[in-house]
C-alpha positions in Angstrom: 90.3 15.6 -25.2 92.5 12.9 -23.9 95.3 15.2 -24.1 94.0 17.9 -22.2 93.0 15.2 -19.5 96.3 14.1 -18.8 97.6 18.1 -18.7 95.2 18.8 -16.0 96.1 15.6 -14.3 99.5 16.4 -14.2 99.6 19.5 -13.2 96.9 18.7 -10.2 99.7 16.2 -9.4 102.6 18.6 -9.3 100.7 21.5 -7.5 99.8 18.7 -4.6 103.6 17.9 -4.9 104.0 21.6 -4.2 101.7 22.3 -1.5 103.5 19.3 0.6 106.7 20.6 0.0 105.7 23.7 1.1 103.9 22.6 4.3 106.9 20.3 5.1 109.5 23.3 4.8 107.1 25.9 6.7 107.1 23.4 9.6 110.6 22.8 9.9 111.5 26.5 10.4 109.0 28.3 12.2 109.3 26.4 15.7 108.7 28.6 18.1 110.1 28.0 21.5 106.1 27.8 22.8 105.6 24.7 20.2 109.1 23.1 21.5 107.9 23.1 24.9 105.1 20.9 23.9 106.8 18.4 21.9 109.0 15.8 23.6 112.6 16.4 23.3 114.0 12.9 23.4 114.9 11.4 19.8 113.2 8.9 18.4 109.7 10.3 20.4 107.2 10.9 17.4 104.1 11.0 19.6 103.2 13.4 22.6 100.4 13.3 25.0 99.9 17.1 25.7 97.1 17.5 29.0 96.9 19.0 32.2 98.1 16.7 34.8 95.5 14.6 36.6 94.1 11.0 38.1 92.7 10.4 34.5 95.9 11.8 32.8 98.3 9.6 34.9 96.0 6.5 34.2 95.6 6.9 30.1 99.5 7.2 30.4 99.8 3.8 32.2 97.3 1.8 30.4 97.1 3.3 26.9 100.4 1.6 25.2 98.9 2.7 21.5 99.7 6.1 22.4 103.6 5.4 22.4 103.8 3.6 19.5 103.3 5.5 16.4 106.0 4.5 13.9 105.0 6.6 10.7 105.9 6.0 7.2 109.4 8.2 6.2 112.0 8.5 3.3 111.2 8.3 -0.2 107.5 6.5 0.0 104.6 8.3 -1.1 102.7 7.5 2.1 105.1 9.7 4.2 104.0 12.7 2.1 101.5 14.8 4.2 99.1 15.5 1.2 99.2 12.9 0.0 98.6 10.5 2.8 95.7 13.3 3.2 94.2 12.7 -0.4 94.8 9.2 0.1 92.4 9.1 3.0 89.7 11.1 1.5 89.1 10.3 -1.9 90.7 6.6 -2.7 88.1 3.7 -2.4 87.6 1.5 0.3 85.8 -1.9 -0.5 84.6 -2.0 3.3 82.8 -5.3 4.4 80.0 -3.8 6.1 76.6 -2.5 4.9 74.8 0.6 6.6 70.9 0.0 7.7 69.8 4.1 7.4 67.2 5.2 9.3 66.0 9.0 7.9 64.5 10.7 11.2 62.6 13.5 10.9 62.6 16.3 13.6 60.7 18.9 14.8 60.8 21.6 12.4 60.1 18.8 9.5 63.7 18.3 8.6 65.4 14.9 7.9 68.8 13.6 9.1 70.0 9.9 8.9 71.6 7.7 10.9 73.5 5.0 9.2 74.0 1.5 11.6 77.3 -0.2 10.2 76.4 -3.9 9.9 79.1 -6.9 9.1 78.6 -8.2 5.8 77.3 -11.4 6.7 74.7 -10.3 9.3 71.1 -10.5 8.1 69.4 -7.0 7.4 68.0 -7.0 10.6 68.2 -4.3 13.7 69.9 -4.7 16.9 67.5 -5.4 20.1 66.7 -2.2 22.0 68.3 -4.3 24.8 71.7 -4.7 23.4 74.0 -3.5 25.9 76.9 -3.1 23.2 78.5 0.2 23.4 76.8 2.6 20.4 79.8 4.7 18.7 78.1 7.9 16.7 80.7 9.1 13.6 80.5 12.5 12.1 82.1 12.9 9.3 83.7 16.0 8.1 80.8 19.3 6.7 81.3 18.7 3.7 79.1 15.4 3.5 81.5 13.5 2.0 82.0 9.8 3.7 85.9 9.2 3.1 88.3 5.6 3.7 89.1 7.2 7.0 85.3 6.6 8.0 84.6 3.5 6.3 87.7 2.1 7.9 86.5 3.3 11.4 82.9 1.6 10.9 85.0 -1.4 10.3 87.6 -1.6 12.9 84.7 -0.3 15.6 82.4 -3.2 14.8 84.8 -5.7 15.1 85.9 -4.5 18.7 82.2 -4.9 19.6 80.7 -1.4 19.1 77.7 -0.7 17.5 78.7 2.3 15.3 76.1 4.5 13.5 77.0 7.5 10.9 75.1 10.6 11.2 74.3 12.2 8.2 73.0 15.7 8.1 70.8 17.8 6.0 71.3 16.7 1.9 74.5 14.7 3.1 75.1 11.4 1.8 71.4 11.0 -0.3 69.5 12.4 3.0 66.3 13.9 1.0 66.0 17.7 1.8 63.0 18.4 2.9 63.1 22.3 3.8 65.0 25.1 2.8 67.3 24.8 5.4 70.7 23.8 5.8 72.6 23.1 9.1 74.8 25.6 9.8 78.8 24.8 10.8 78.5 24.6 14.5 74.8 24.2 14.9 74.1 21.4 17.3 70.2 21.2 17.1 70.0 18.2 14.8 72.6 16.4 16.2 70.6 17.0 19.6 67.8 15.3 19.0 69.9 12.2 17.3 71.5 12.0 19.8 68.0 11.3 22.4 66.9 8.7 19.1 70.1 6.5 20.1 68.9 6.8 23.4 65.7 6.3 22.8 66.8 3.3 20.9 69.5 1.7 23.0 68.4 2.8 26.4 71.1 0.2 27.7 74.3 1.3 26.1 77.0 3.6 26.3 77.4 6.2 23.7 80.6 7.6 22.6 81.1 10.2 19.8 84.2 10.3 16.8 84.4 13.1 15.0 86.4 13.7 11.5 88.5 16.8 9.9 85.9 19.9 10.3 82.8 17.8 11.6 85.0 18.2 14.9 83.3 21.8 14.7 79.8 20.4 15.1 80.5 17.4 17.4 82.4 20.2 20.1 79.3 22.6 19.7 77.0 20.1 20.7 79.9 19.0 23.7 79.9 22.8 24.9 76.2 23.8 24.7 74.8 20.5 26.0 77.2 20.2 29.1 77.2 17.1 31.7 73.7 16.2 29.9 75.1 15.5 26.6 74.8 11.6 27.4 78.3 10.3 25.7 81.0 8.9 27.8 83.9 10.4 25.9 85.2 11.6 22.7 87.3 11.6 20.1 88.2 14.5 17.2 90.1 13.2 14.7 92.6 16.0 13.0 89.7 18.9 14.0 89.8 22.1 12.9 89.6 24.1 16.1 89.9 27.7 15.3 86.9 27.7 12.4 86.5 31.3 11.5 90.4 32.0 11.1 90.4 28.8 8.9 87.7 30.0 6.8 89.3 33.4 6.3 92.8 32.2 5.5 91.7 29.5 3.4 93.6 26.9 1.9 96.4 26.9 -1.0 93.9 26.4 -4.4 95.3 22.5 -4.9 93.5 21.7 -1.9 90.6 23.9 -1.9 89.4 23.5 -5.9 88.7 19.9 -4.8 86.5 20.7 -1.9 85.2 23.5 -3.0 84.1 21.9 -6.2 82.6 19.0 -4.1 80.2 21.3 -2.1 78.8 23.1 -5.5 78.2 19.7 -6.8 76.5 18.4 -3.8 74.1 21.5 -4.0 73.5 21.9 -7.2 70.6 19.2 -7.0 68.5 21.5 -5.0 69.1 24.6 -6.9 65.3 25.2 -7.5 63.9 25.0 -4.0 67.7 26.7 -2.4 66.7 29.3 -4.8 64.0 31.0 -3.0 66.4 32.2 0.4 69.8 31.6 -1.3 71.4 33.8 -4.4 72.5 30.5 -6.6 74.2 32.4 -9.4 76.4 34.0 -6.3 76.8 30.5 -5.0 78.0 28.6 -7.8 80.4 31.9 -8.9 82.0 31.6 -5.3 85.9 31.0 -5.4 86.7 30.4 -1.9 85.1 28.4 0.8 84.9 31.5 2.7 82.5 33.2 -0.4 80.7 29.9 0.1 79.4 30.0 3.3 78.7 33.2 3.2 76.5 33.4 0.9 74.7 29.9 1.9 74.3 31.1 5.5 75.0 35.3 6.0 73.7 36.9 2.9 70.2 35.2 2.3 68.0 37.3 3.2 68.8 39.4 0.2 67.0 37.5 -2.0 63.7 38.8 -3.2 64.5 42.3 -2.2 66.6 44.3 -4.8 66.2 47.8 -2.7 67.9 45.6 0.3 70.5 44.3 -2.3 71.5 47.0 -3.3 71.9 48.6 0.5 74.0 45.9 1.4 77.5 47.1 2.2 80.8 45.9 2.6 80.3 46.4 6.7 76.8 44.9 7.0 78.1 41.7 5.6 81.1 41.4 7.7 79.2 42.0 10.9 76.7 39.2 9.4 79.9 36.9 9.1 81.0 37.3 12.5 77.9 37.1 14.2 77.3 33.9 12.5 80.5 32.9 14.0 79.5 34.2 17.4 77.3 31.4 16.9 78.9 28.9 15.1 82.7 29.0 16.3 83.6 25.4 18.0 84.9 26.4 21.2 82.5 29.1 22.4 81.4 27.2 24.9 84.8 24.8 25.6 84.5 25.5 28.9 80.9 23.7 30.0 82.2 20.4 28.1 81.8 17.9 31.0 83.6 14.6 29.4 87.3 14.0 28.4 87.7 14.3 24.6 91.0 13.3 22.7 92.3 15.1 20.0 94.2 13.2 17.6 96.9 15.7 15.9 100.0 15.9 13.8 102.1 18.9 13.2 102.6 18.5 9.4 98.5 18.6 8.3 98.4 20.4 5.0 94.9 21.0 5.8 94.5 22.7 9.3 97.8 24.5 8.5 100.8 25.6 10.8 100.3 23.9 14.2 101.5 27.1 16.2 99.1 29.3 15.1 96.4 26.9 14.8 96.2 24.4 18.0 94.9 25.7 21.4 97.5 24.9 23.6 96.2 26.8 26.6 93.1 24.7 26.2 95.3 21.5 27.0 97.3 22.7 29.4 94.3 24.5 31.7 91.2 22.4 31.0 91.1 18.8 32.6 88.8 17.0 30.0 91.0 17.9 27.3 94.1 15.7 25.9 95.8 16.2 22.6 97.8 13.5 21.3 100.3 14.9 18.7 102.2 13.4 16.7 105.2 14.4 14.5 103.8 13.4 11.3 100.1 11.6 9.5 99.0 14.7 7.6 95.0 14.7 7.9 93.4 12.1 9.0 96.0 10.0 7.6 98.7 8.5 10.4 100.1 5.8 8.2 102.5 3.4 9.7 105.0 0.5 8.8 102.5 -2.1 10.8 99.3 -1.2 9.6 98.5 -4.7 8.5 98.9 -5.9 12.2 95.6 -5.3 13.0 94.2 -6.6 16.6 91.4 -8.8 16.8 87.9 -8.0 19.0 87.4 -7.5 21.9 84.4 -9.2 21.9 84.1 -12.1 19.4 80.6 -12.9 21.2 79.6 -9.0 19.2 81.8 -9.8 15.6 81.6 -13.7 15.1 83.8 -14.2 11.7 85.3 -10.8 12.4 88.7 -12.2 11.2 87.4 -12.0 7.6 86.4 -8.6 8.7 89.2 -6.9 9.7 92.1 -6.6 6.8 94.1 -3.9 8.4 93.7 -1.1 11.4 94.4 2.5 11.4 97.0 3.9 14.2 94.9 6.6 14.5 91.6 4.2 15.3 93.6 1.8 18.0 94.1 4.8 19.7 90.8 6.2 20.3 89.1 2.8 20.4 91.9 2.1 23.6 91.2 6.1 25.2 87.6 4.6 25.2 88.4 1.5 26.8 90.3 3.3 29.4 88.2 6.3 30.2 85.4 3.5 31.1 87.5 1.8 33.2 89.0 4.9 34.9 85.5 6.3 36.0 84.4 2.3 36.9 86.9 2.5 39.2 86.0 5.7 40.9 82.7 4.6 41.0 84.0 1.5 42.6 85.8 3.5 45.2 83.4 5.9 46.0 80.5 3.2 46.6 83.2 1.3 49.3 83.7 4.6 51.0 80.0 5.2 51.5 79.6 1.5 52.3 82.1 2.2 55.4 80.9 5.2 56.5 76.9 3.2 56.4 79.0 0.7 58.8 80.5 2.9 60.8 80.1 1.8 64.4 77.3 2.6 66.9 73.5 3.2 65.6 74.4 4.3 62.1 75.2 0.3 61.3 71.7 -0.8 63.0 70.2 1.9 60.5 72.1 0.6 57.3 70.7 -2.6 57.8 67.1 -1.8 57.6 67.6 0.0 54.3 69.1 -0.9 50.7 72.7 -1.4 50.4 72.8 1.3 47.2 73.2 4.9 48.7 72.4 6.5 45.3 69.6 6.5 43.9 68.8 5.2 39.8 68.0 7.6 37.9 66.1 6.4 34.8 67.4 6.2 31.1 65.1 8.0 29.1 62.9 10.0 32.0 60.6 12.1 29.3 58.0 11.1 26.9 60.2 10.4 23.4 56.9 10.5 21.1 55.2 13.1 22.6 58.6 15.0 21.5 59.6 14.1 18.4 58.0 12.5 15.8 60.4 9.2 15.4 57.3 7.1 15.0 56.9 8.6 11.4 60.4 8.4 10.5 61.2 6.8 7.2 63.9 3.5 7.2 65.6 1.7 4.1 
């Protein structure tokens, strides 16, 4: 048995060997002259900041010095391999010094999602005050539930730069009890909605900002697009996402890659095989190859079940019209163009997992929409971006927020210093316009004659306040019957 063991072992290891090799050549010869006007020619430049130009682009430029200095790992050390930096990232363990306080909400339709607030180590188990004013950073990890170093390492480095960061878990995911027969679809935003008002609800006085991971970046721009300007976070980040979803599905990835995840999600729903049973064709499920067969069946062929004359009338056509209109609702950008904040995108060209950066990154989306910046770099696989100085780690921000954090922090991610510093300067970009624009109206209130005998016999604020949470929460929701551990 032992035997066998090391076989399959070692032949895992040499197909991941492959697959990188593979990826690396594929992205050294099919440059096109559309991805060279992207990428900065000068040598030596491994990072690129790809927007359309504007007041917020020309300030991230200025104060964002994380963005030009990436120095990845290269030569003959493992961590400069693009698969395996990914693998790395995703499965190794990660003894984080934080615990998670998880709060289980359960929403309209009777479902449950959890929320998991990171905590440092040697914080009592106790929650923060509703009137903390510390900024509130909601993670979503990748769809397929599982909660890898690149997370854990996040939660840590956030807290100790004074954010309040909280993991949202959905349906099944992470020990969240299923409570119906549904699951949440790729790019369905409902759940994440109504978390989203709970924070609020929460921490009326904070500022929320949103990270993404790997294909949770599907779900987090779905909620961006269909919400709009009333979304309620301040920016975001997406953290090697997966931006053309259906396309990825259908071409799939090379089987090294996918076996793992693919094997992950069967595992993850085989505990509720009984009760998936009743809407979802199991046998089909847990027979699937692909993660293309796999979402179908859990989301475009269950209405099947129970009805063999339907079965049987299913064709070929039916089902592919069922896949593409569950795209039609489910795809991550159908509704790019209502997104109202900026969000990053933090890229490199050799991911093994999103494929072939030419074919797979929007670049019109950059280069015409204003909210959108993509920050590519030349090499950090997925959601990897190793470097030579990842032990010089920064301290807080805030040490009034993360006392002790120096026993906290052991080393920070390139990839995290960046986003945490396009937060920082978003916030100080639009404090600033709001800055200017409140002097201008103060002048023009001034302004000579009986306009300044009228500005002093009213308030000095011109704009009114609206309030933070203007609707009744618990006439809503039912948060007051949500379950905590």
């Amino acid at each position: 048995m032992l035997e066998w063991v090391v076989v399959v072992c070692v032949v895992f290891l040499l197909a991941i060997i492959r697959s990188g090799l593979k990826v690396s050549s594929t992205e050294k010869v099919t440059k096109s002259p559309q991805l060279k006007d992207h990428i900065l020619a000068e040598r030596g430049r491994r990072v690129a900041l790809i927007c359309k130009a504007s007041a917020l682009a020309n300030y991230l430029l200025k104060n964002c010095s994380t963005f030009t200095k990436y120095s990845p790992r290269v030569g003959w050390s493992w961590r400069a391999n693009a698969v395996f930096q990914s693998v790395y990232e995703a499965c190794w363990c990660y003894g984080c010094p934080v615990h998670f306080v998880r709060d289980i909400l359960q929403l309209s339709d009777d479902g449950l999602v959890a929320l998991d607030w990171v905590y440092p180590a040697h914080q009592k188990r106790r929650r923060t005050s509703s009137h903390s004013t510390s900024p509130v950073l909601l993670i979503i990890p990748n769809s397929f539930g599982k909660i890898t170093r690149n997370v854990l390492q996040l939660c840590q480095t956030a807290l100790s730069h004074g954010y309040l960061p909280a993991v949202f878990n959905r349906r099944s995911h992470n020990g969240t009890p299923l409570t119906t027969i549904k699951l949440q679809q790729f790019g369905d935003p409902a759940d994440l909605r109504e978390a989203v008002r709970y924070i609020r609800y929460r921490q009326p006085a904070s500022k929320l900002y949103a990270v993404s991971e790997s294909t949770g970046s599907g779900l987090l721009l779905s909620y961006l697009g269909e919400c709009g300007s009333s979304s309620y976070v301040t920016a975001a980040v997406c953290l090697s996402p997966i931006f053309r979803c259906q396309s990825w599905f259908e071409n799939g990835l090379c089987w090294s890659l996918q076996w793992p995840l693919l094997l992950y999600q069967k595992i993850s729903l085989s505990r509720y095989r009984t009760v998936l049973s009743s809407t979802i064709r199991m046998d089909t499920l847990f027979s699937t190859r692909s993660l293309r067969s796999l979402e179908e069946v859990l989301f475009c062929q269950s209405e099947q079940v129970g009805c063999a004359s339907a079965a049987a009338s299913v064709t070929s056509s039916s089902t592919a019209a069922s896949w593409e209109a569950y795209w039609e609702r489910n795809e991550a950008l159908r509704d790019v163009d209502e997104v109202a904040i900026p969000v990053l995108s933090v890229c490199a060209q050799d991911d093994p997992i999103r494929g072939n950066a030419e074919s797979t990154v929007p670049w019109e989306l950059f280069e015409s929409n204003p909210h959108f910046f993509l920050l590519l770099t030349d090499r950090g696989g997925h959601c990897g971006f190793s470097t030579y100085r990842d032990g010089n780690s920064t301290g807080p921000t805030n040490p009034a927020t993360a006392p002790n954090s120096a026993t906290i922090i052991r080393r920070a991610n390139w990839s995290h210093r960046a986003l945490l510093e396009f937060f920082r300067a978003t916030t100080d970009f639009f404090a600033s316009e709001e800055r200017t624009k409140h002097l201008a109206a103060k002048r023009r209130g001034l302004g000579g004659g009986a306009g300044g005998r009228v500005f002093r016999h009213r308030s000095v604020s011109t704009c009114k306040r609206v309030p933070m949470c203007s609707h009744n929460i618990h006439a809503i929701y039912n948060w007051q019957r949500s379950y905590t551990r």
